[in-house]
VMD Tcl script that draws the C-alpha trace (Angstrom):
set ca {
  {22.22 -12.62 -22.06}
  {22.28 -16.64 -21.79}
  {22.20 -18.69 -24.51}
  {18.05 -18.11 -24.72}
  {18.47 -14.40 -24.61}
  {16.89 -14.09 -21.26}
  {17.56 -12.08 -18.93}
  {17.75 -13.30 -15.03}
  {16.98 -11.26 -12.27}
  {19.31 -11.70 -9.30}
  {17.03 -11.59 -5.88}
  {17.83 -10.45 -2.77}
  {18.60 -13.96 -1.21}
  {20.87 -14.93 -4.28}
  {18.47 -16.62 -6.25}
  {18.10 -16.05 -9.60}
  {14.58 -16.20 -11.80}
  {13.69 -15.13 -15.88}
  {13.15 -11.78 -16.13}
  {9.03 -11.49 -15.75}
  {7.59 -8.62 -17.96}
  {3.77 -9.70 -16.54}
  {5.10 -9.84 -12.69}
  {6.53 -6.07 -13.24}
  {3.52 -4.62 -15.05}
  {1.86 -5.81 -12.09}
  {3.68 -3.91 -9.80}
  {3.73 -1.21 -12.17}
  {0.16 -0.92 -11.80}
  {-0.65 -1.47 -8.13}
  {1.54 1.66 -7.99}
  {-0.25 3.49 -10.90}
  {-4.07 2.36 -10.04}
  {-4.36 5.01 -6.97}
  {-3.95 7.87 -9.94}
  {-6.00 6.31 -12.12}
  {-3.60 4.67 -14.07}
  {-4.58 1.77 -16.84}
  {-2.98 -1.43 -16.98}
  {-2.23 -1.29 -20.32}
  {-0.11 1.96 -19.51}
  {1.80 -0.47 -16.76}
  {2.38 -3.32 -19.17}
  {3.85 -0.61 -21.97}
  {5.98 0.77 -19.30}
  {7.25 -2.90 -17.76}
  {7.56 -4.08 -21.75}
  {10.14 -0.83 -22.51}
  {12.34 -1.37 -19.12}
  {12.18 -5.34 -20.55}
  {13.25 -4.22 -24.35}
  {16.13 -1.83 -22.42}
  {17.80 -4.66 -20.59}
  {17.86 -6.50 -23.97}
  {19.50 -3.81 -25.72}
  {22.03 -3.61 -23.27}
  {23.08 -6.83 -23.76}
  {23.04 -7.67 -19.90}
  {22.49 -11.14 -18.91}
  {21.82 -10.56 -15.01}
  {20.51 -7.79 -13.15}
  {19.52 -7.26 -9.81}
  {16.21 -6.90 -8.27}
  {16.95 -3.57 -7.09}
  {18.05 -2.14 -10.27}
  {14.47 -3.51 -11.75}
  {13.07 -1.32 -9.00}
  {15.13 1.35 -9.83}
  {14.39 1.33 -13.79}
  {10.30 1.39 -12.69}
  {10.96 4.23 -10.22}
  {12.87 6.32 -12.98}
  {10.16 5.55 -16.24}
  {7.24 6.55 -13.54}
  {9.09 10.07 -12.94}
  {10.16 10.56 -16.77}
  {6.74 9.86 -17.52}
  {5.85 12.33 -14.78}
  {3.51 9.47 -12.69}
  {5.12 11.10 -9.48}
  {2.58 9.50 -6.86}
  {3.00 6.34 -8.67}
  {6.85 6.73 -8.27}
  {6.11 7.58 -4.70}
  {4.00 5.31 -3.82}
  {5.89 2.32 -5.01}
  {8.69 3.60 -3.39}
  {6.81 3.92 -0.13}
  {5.26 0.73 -0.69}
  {8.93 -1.12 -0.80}
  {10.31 1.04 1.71}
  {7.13 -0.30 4.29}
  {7.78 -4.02 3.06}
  {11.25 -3.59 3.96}
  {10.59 -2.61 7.66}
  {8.43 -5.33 8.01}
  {10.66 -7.37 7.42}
  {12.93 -6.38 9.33}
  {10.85 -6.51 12.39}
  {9.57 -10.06 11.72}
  {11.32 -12.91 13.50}
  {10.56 -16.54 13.80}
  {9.89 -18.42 17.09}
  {11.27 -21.96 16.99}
  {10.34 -25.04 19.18}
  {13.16 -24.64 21.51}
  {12.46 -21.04 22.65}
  {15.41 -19.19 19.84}
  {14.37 -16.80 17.31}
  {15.46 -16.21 14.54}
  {15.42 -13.13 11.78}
  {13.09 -13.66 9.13}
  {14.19 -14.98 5.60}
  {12.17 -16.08 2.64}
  {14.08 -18.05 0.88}
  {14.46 -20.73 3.68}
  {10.80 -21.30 3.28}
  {10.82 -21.21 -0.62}
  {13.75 -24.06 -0.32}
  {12.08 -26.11 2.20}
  {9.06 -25.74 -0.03}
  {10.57 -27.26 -2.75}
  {12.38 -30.01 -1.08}
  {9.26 -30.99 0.87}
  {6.89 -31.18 -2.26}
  {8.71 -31.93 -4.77}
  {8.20 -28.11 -6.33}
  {9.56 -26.30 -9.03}
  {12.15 -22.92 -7.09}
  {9.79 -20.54 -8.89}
  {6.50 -22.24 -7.45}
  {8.14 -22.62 -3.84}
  {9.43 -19.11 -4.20}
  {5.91 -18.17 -5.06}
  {4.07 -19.75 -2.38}
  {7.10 -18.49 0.10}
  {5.76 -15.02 -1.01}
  {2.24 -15.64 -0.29}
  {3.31 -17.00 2.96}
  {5.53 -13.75 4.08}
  {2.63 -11.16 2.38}
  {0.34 -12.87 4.59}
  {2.43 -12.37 7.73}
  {3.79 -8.74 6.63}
  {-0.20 -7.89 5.87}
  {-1.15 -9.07 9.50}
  {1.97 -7.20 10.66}
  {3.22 -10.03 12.67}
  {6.39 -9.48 14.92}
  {6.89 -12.74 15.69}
  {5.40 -15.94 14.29}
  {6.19 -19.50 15.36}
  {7.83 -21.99 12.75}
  {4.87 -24.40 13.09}
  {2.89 -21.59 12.18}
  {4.55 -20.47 9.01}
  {5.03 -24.27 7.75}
  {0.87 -24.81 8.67}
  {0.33 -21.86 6.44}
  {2.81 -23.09 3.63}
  {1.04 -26.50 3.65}
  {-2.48 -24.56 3.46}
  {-1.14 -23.24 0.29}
  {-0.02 -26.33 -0.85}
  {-3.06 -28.02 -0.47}
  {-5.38 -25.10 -1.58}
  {-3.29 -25.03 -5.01}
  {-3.27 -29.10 -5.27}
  {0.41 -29.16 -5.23}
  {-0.03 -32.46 -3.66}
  {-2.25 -33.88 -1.36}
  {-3.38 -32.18 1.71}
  {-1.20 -34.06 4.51}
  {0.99 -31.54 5.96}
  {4.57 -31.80 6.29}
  {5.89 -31.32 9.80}
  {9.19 -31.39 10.85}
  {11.04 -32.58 14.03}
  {13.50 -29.64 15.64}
  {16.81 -32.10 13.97}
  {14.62 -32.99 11.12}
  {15.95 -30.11 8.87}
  {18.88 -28.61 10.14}
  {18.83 -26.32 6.61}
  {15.79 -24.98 7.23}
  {16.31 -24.49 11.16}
  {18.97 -22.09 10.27}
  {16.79 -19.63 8.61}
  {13.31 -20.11 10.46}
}
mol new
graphics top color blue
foreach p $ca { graphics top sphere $p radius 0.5 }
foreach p [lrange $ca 0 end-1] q [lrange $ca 1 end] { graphics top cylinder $p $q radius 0.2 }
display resetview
């Protein structure tokens, strides 16, 4: 644990973030809701895996093993199709996102990445990581939903900047960037 005794959660892209009972009962229950499961049942579940990783005394754990504590508590508590479907679910995103690539103003593309977007979020309004993290989510759901193959960087920053402005983040002139305006950025979309 830190000196707050939270725990952080280490991402796939690095980044770290406070361990989020509410974001995992969430998930917990997306996967439980097809078999008529309660959210209260999810939140009980996503509060035990949270008391665990206190009890253990660890201050950082990864993503993955969060997914792998919620896959093991559905099977012990014998949810099976919620097990599988939240393993099919992340298995689906996964391959998505793998297919996705960014088309840049020069002709390149480039693989998809997150937490490029998330960073230039942040940087560009003045946002908290977690918030630009957040609306870098809504951004990618949106893409993986429409199951884009390839989207154009003007594209993905015009839908960033919708979010910005529909969440008043700041006002609603969008940020656009030259092609040597951001060389970060360029480097992951």
């Amino acid at each position: 644990m830190n000196g707050s005794g939270t725990v952080r959660v280490v991402k796939r892209d690095g980044t770290e973030e406070a361990f989020d009972v509410h974001k995992l009962a969430a998930a917990l229950f997306r996967a439980m809701r097809a078999s008529g499961g309660r959210f209260r049942d999810a939140d009980q579940l996503a509060q035990a895996i949270g008391i665990h990783l206190r009890r253990c005394g660890w201050s950082r754990v990864s993503s993955a093993a969060i997914f792998e504590m919620a896959i093991k508590v559905l099977r012990r508590c014998r949810l099976m199709r919620a097990a599988e479907s939240l393993q099919s679910c992340r298995t689906e995103r996964r391959l998505r996102r793998s297919r996705l690539r960014v088309r840049h103003d020069d002709g390149r593309t480039t693989l998809w990445d997150k937490s490029w977007l998330g960073e230039l979020a942040q940087r560009s309004w003045f946002l908290s990581p977690r918030t630009g993290r957040l609306l870098a989510g809504e951004v990618e759901g949106a893409l993986l939903g429409a199951e884009a193959t390839v989207v154009s960087r003007q594209d993905v920053l015009d839908m960033l900047n919708e979010r910005v402005a529909q969440y008043g983040l700041a006002d609603a002139v969008p940020v656009r960037l030259s092609a040597g305006a951001d060389a970060s950025a360029a480097r992951g979309g």
